[in-house]
Biopython code that builds the backbone (N, CA, C, O; Angstrom):
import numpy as np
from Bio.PDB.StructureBuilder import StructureBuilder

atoms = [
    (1, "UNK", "N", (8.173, -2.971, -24.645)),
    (1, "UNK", "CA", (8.459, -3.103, -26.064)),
    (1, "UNK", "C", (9.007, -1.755, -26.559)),
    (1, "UNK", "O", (8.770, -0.674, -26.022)),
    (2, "UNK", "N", (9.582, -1.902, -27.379)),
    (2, "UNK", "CA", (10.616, -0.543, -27.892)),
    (2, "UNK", "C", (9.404, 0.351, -28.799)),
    (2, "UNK", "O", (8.278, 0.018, -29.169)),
    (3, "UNK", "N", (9.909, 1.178, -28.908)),
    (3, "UNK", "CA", (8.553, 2.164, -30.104)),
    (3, "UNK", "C", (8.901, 1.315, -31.228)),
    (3, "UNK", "O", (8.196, 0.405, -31.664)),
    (4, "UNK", "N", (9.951, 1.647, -31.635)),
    (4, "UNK", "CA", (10.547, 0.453, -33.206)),
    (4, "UNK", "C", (9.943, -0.298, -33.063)),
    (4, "UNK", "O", (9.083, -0.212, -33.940)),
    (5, "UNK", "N", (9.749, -1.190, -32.410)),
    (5, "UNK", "CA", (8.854, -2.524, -32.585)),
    (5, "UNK", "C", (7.604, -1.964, -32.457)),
    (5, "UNK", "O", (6.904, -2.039, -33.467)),
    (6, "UNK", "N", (7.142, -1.433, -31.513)),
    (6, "UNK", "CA", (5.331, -1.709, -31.379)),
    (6, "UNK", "C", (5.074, -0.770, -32.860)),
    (6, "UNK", "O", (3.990, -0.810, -33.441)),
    (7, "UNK", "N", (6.208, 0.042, -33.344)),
    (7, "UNK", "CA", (5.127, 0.491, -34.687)),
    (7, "UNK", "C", (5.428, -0.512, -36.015)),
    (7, "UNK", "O", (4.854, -0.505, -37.103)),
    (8, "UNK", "N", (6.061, -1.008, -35.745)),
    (8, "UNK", "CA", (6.449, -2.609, -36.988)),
    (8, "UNK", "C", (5.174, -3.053, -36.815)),
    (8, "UNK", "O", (4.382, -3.189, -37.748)),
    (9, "UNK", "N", (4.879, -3.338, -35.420)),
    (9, "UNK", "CA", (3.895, -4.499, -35.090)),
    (9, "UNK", "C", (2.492, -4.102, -35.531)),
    (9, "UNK", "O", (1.582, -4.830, -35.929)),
    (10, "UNK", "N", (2.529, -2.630, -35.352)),
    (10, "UNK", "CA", (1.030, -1.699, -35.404)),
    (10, "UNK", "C", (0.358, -1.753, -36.447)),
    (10, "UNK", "O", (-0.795, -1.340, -36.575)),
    (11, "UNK", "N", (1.414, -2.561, -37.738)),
    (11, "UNK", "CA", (1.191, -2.358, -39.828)),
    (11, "UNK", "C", (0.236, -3.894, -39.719)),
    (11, "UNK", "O", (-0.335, -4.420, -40.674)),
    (12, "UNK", "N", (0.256, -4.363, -38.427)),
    (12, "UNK", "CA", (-0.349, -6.182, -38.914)),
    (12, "UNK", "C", (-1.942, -6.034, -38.068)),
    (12, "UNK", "O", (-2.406, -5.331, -37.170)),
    (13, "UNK", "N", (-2.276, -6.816, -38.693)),
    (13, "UNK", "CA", (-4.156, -6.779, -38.102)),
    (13, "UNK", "C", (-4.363, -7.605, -36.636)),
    (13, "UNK", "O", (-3.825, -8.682, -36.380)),
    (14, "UNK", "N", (-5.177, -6.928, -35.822)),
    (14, "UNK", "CA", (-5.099, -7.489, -34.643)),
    (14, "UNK", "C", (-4.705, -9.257, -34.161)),
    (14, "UNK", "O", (-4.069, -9.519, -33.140)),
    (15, "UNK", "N", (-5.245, -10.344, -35.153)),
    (15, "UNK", "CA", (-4.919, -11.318, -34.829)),
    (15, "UNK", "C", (-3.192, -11.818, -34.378)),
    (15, "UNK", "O", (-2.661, -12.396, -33.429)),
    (16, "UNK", "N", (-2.663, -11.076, -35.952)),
    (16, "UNK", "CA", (-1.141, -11.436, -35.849)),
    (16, "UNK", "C", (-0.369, -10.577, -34.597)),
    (16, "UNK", "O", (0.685, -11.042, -34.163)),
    (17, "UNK", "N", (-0.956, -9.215, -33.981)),
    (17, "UNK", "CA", (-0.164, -8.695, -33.063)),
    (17, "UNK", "C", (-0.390, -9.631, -32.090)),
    (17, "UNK", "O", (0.743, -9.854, -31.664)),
    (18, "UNK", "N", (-1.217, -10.370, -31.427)),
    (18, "UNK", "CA", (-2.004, -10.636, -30.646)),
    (18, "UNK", "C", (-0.718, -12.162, -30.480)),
    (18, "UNK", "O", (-0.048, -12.403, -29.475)),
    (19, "UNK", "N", (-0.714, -12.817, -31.558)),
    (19, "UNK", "CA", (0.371, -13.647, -31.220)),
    (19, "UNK", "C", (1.505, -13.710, -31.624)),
    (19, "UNK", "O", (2.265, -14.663, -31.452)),
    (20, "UNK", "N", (1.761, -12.631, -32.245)),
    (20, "UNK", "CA", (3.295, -11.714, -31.641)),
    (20, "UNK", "C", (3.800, -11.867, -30.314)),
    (20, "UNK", "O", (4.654, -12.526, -29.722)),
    (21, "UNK", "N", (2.473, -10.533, -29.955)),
    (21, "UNK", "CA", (2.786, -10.450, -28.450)),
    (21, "UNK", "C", (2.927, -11.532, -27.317)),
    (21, "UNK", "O", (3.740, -11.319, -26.418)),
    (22, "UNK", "N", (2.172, -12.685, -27.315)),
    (22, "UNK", "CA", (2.491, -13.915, -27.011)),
    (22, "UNK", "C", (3.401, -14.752, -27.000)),
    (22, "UNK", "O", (3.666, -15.439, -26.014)),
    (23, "UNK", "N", (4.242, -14.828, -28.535)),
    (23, "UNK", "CA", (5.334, -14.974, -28.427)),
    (23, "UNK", "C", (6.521, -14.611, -28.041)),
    (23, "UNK", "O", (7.477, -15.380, -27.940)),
    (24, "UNK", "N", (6.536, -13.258, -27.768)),
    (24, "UNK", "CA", (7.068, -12.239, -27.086)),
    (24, "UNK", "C", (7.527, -12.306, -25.147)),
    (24, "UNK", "O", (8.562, -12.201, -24.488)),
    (25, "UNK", "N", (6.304, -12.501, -24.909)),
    (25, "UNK", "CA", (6.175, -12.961, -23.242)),
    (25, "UNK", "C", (6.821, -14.352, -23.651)),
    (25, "UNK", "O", (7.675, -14.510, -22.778)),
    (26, "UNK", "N", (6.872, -15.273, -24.367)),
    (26, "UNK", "CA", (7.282, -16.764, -24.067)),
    (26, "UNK", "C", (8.576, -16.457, -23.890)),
    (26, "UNK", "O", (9.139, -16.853, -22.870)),
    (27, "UNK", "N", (9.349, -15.611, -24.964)),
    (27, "UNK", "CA", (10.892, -15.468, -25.012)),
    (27, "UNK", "C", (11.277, -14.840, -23.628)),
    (27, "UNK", "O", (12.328, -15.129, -23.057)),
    (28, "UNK", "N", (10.388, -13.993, -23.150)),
    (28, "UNK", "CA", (11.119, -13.137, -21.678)),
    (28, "UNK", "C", (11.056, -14.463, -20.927)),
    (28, "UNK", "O", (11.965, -14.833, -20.184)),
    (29, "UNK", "N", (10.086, -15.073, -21.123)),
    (29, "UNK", "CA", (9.366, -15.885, -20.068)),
    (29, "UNK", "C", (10.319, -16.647, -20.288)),
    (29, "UNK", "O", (10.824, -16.866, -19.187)),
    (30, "UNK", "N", (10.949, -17.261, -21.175)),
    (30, "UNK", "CA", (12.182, -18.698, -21.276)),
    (30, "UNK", "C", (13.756, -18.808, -20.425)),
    (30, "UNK", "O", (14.523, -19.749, -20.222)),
    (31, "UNK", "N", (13.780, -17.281, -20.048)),
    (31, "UNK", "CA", (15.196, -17.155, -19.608)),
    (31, "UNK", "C", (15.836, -15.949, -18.740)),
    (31, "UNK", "O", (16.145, -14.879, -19.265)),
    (32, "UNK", "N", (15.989, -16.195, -17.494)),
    (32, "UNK", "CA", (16.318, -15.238, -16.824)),
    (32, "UNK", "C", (17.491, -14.554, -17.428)),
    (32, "UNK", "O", (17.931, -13.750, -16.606)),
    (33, "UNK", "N", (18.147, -14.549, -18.486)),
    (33, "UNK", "CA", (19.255, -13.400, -19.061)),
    (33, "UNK", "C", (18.444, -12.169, -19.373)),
    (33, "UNK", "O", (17.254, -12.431, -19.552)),
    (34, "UNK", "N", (18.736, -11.018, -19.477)),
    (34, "UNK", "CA", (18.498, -9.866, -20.058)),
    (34, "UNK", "C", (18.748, -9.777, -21.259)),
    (34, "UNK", "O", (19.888, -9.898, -21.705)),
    (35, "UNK", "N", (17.373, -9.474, -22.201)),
    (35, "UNK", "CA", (17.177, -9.426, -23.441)),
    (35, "UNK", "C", (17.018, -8.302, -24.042)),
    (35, "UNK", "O", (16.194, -7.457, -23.692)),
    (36, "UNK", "N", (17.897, -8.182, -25.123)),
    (36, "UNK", "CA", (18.114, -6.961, -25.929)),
    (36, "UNK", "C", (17.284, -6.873, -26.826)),
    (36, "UNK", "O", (17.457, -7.679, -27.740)),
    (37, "UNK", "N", (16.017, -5.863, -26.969)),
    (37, "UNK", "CA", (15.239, -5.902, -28.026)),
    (37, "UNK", "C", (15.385, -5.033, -29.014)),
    (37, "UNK", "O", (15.657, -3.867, -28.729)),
    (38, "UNK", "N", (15.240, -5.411, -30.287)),
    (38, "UNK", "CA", (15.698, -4.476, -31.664)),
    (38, "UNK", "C", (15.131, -4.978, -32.961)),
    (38, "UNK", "O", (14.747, -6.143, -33.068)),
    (39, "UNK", "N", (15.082, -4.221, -33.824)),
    (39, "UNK", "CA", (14.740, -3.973, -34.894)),
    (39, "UNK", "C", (16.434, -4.954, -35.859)),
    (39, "UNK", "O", (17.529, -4.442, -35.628)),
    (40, "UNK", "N", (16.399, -6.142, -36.739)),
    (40, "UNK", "CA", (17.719, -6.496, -37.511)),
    (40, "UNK", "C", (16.886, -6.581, -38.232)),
    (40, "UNK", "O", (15.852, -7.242, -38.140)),
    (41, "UNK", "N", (17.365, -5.689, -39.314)),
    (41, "UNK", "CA", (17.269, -5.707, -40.720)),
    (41, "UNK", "C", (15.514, -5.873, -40.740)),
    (41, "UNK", "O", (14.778, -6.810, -41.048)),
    (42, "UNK", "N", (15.312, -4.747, -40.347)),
    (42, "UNK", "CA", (13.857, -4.306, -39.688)),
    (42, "UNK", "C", (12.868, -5.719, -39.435)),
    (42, "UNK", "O", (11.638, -5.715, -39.492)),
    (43, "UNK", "N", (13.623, -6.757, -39.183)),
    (43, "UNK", "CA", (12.862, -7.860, -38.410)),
    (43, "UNK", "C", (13.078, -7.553, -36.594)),
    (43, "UNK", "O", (14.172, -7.194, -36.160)),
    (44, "UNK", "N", (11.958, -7.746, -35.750)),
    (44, "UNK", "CA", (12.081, -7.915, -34.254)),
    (44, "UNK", "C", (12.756, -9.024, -33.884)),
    (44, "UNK", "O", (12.382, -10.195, -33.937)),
    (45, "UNK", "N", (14.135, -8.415, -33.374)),
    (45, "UNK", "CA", (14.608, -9.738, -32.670)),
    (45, "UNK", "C", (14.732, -9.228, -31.798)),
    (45, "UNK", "O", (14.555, -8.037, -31.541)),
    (46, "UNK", "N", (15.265, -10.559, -30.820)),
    (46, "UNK", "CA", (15.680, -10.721, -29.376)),
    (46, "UNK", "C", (16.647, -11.335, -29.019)),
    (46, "UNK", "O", (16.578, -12.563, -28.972)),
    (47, "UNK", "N", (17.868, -10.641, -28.654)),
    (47, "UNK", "CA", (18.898, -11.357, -28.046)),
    (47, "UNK", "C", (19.310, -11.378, -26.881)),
    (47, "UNK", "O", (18.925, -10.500, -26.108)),
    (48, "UNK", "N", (20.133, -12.309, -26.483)),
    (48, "UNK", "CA", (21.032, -12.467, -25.403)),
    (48, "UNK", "C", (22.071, -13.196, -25.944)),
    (48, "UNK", "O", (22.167, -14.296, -26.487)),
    (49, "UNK", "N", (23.188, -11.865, -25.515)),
    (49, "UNK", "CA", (24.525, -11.590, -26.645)),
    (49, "UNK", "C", (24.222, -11.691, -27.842)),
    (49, "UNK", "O", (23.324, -11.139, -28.479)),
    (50, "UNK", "N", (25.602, -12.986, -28.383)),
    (50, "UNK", "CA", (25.064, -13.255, -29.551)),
    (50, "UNK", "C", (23.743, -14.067, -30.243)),
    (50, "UNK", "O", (23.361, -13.873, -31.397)),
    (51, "UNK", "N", (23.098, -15.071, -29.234)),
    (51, "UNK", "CA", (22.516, -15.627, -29.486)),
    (51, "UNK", "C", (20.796, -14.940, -29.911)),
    (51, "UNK", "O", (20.482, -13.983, -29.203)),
    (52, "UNK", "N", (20.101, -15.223, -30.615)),
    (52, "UNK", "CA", (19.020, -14.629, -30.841)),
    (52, "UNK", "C", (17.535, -15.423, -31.433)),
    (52, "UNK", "O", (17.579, -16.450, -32.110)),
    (53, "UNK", "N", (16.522, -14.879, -31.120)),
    (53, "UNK", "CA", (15.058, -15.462, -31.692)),
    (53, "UNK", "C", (14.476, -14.210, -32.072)),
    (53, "UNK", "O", (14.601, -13.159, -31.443)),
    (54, "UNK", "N", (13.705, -14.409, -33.346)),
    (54, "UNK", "CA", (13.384, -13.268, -34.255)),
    (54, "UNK", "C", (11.602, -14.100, -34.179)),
    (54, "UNK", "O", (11.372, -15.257, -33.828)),
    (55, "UNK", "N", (10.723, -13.192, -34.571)),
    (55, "UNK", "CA", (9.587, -12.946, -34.604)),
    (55, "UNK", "C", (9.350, -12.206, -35.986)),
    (55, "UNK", "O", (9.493, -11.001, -36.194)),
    (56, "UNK", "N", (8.934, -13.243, -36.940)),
    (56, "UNK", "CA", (8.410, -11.685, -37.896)),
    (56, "UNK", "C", (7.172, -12.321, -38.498)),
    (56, "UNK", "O", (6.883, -13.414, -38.987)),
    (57, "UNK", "N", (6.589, -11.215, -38.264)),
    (57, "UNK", "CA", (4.805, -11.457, -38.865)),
    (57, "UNK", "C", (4.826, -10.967, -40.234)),
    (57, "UNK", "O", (5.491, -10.194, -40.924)),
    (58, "UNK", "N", (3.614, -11.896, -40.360)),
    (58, "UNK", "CA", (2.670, -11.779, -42.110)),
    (58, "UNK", "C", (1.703, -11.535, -41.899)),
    (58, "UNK", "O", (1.158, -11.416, -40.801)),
    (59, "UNK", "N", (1.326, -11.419, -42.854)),
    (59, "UNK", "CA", (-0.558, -10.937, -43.024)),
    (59, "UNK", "C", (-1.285, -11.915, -42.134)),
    (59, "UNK", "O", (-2.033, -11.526, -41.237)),
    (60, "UNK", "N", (-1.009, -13.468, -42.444)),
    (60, "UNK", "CA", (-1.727, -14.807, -41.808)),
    (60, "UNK", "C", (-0.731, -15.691, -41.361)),
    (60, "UNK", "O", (-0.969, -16.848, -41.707)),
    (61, "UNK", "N", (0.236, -15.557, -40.754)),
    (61, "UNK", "CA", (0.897, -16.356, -40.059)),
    (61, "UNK", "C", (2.133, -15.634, -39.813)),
    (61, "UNK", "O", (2.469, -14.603, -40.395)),
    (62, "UNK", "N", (2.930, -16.379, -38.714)),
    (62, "UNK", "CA", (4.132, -15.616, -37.701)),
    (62, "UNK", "C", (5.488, -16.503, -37.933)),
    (62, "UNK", "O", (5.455, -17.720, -37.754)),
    (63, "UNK", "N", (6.174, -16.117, -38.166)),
    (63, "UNK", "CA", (7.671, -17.023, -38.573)),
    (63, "UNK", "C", (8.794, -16.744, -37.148)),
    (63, "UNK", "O", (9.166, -15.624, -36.799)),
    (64, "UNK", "N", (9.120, -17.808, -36.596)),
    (64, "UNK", "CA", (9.615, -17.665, -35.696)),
    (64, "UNK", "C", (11.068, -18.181, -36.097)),
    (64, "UNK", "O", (11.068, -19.349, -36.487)),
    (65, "UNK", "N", (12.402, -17.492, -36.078)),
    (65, "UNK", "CA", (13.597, -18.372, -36.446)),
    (65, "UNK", "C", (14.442, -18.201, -34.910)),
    (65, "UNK", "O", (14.680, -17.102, -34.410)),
    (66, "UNK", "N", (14.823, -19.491, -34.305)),
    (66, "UNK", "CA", (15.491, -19.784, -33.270)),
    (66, "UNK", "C", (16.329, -20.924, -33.765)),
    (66, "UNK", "O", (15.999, -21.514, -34.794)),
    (67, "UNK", "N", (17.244, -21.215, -33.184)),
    (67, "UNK", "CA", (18.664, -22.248, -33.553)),
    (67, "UNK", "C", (18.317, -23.716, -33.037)),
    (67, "UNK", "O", (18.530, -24.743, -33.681)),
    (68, "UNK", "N", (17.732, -23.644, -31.737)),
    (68, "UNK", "CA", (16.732, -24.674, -31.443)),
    (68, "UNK", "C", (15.821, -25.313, -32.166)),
    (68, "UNK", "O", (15.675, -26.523, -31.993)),
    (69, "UNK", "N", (15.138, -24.700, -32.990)),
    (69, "UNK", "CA", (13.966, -25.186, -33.712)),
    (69, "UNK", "C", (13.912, -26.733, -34.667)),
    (69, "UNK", "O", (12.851, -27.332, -34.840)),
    (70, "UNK", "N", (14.930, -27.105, -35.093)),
    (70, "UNK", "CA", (15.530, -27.685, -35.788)),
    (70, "UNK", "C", (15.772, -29.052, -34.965)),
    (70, "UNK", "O", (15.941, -30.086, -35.611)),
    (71, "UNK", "N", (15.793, -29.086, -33.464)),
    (71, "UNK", "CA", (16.061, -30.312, -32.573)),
    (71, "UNK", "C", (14.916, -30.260, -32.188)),
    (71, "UNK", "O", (14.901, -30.616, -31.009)),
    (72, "UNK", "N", (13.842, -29.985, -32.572)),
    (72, "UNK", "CA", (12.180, -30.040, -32.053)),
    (72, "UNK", "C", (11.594, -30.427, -33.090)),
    (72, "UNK", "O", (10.371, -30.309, -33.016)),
    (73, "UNK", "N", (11.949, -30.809, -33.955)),
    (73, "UNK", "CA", (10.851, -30.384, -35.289)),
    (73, "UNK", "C", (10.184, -31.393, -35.205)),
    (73, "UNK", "O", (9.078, -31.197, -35.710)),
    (74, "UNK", "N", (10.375, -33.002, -34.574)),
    (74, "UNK", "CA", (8.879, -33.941, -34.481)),
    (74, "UNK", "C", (8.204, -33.523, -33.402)),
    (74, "UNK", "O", (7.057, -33.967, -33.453)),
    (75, "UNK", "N", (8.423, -32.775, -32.306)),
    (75, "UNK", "CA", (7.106, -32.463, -31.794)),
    (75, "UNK", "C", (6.671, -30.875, -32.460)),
    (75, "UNK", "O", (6.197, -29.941, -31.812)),
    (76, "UNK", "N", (6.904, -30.887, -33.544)),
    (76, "UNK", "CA", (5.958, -29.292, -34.434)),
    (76, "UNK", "C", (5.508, -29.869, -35.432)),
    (76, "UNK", "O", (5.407, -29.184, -36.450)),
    (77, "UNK", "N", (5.099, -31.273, -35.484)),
    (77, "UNK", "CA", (5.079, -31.493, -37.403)),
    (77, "UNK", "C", (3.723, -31.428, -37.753)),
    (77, "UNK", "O", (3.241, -32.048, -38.701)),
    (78, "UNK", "N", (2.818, -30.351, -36.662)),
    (78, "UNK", "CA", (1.342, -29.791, -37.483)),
    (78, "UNK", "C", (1.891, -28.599, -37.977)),
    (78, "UNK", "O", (1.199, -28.011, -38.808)),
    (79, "UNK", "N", (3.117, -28.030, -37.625)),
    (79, "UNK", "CA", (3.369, -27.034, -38.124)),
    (79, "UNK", "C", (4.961, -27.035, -39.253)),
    (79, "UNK", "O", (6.061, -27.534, -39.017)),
    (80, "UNK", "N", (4.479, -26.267, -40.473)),
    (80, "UNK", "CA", (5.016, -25.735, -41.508)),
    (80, "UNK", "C", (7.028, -25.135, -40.639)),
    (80, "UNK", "O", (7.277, -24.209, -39.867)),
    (81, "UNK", "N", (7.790, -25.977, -41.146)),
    (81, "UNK", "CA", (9.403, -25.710, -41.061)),
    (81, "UNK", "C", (9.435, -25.367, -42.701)),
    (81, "UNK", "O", (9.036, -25.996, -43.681)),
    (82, "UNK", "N", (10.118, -24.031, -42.533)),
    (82, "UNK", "CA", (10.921, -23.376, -44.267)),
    (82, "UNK", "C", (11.942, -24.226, -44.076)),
    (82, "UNK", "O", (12.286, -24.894, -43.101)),
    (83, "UNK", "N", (12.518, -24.055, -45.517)),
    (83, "UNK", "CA", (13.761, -24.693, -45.708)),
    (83, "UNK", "C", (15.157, -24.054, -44.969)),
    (83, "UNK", "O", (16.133, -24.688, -44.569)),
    (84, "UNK", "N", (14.906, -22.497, -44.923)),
    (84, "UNK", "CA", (15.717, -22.061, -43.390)),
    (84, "UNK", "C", (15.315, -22.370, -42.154)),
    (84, "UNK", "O", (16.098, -21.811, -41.386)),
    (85, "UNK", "N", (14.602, -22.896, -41.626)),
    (85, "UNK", "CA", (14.344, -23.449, -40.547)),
    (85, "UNK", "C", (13.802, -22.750, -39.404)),
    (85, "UNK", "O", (14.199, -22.574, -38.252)),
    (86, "UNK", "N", (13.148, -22.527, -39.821)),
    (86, "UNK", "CA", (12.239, -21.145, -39.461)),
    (86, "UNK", "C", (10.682, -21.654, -39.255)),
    (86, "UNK", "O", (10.031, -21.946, -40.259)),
    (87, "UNK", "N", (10.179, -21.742, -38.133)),
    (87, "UNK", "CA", (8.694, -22.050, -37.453)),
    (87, "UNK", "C", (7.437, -20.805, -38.123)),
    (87, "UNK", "O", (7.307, -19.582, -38.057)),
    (88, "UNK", "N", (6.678, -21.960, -38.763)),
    (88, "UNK", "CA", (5.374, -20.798, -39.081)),
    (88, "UNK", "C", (4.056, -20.996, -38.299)),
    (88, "UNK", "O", (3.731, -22.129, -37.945)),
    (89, "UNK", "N", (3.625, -20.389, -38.143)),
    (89, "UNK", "CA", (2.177, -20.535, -37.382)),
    (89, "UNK", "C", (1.149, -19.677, -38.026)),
    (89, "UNK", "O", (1.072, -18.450, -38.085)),
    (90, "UNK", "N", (0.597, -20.345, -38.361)),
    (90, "UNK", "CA", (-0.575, -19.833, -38.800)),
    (90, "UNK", "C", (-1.772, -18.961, -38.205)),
    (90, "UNK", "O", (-1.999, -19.463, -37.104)),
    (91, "UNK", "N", (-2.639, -17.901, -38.407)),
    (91, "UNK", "CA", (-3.376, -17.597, -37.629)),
    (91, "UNK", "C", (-4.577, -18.431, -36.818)),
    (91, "UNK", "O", (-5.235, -18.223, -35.799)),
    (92, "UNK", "N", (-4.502, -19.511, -37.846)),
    (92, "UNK", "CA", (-6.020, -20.604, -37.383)),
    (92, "UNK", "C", (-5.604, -21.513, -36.414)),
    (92, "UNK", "O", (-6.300, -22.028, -35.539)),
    (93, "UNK", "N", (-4.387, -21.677, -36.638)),
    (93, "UNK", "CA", (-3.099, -23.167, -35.162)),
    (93, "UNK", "C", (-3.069, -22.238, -33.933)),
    (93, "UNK", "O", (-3.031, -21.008, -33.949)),
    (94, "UNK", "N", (-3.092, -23.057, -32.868)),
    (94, "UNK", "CA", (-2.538, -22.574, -31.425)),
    (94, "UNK", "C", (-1.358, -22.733, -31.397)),
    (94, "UNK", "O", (-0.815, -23.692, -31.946)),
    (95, "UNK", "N", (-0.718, -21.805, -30.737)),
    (95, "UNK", "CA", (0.424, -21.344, -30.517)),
    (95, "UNK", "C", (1.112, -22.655, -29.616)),
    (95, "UNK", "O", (0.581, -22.898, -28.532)),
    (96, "UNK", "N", (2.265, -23.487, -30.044)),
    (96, "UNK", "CA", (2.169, -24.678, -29.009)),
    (96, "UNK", "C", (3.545, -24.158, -27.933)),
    (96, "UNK", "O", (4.741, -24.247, -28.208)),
    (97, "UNK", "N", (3.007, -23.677, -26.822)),
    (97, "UNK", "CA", (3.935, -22.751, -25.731)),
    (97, "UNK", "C", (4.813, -23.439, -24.976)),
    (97, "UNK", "O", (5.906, -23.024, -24.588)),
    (98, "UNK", "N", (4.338, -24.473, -24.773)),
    (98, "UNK", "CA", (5.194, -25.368, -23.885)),
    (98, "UNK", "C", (6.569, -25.862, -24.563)),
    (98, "UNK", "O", (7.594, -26.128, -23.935)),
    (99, "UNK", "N", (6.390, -25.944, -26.078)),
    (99, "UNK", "CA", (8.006, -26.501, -26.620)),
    (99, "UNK", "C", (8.655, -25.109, -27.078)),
    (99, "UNK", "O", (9.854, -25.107, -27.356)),
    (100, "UNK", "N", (7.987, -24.042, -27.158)),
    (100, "UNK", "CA", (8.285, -23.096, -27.876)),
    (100, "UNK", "C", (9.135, -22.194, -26.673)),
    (100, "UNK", "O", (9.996, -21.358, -26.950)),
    (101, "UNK", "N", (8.587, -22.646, -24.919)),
    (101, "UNK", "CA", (9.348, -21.724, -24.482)),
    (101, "UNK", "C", (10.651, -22.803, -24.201)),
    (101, "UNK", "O", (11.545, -22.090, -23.745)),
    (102, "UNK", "N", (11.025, -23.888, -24.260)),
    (102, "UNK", "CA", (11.973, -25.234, -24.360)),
    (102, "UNK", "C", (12.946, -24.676, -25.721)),
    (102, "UNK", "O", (14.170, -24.769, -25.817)),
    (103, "UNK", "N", (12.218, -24.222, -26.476)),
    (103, "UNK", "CA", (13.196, -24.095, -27.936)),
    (103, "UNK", "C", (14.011, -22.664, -27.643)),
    (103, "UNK", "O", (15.197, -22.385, -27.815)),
    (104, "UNK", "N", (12.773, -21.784, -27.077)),
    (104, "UNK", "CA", (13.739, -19.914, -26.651)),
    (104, "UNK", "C", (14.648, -20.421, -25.535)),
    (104, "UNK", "O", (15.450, -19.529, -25.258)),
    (105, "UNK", "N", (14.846, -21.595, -24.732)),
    (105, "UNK", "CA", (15.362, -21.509, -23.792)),
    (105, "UNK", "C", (17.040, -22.323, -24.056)),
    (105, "UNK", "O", (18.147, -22.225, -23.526)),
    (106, "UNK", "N", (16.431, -23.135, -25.184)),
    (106, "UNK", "CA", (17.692, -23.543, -25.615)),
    (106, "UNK", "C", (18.480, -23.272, -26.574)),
    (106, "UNK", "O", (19.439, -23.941, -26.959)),
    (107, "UNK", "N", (18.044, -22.171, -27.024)),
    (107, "UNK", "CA", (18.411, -21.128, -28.433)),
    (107, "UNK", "C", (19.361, -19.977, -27.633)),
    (107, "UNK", "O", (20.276, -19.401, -28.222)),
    (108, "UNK", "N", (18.975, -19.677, -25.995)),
    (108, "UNK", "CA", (19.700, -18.829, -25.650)),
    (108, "UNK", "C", (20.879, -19.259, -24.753)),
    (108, "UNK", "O", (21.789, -18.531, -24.356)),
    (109, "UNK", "N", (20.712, -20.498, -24.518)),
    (109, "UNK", "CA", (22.010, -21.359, -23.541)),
    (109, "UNK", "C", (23.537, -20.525, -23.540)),
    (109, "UNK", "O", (24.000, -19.424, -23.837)),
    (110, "UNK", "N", (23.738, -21.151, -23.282)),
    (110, "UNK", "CA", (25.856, -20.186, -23.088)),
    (110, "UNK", "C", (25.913, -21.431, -24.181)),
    (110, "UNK", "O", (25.705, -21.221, -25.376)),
    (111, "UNK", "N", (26.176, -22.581, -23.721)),
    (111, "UNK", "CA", (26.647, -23.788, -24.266)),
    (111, "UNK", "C", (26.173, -23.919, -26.052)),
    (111, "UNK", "O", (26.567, -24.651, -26.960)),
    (112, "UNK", "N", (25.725, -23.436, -26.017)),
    (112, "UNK", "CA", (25.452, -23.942, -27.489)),
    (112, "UNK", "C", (25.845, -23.327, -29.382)),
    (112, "UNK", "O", (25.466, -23.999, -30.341)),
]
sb = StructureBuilder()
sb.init_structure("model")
sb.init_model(0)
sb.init_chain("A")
sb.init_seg("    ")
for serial, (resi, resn, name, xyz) in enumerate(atoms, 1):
    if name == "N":
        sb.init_residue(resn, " ", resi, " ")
    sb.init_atom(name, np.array(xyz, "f"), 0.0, 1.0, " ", f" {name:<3s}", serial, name[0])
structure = sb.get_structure()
């Protein structure tokens, strides 16, 4: 993790780093491309090229925006979609990993 990020991450209370960081391993974990990690517009994202999945924490829940998210949304509908389309998770919900690394994986495709 870059210093930029782990000190973004360092301002949130152990729960939310905790599945940050989780979400974090899912995105490496989704795609053998090499991922560029950075600070946009002091949100943590992650790209490969242009394509990208951002992570940004709150006090009590984690907003995940991927391009994918949007062709998943009936298997997330315990979980909260913004009207940008943007995945929230709450601190009290489990993290649901199995579509989430399906959504980083198809958020980073060539094809899409």
């Amino acid at each position: 993790m870059t210093e930029e990020i782990q000190s973004y991450i360092d301002q949130y209370g152990e729960e939310i780093q905790l599945y940050f960081n989780n979400l974090r391993e899912l995105i490496y974990k989704s795609t053998t491309s090499e991922i560029e990690e950075k600070l946009w517009a002091k949100l943590p994202s992650y790209y490969v090229g242009e394509k990208f999945v951002r992570i940004i924490p709150f006090k009590d829940h984690v907003n995940i925006e991927a391009s994918a998210i949007m062709e998943h949304r009936n298997q997330l509908e315990q979980f909260k979609i913004t009207p940008k389309g943007m995945l929230q998770i709450y601190a009290n919900q489990d993290i649901p990993c199995k579509i989430l690394e399906i959504i980083f994986r198809e958020t980073y495709e060539v094809n899409q």
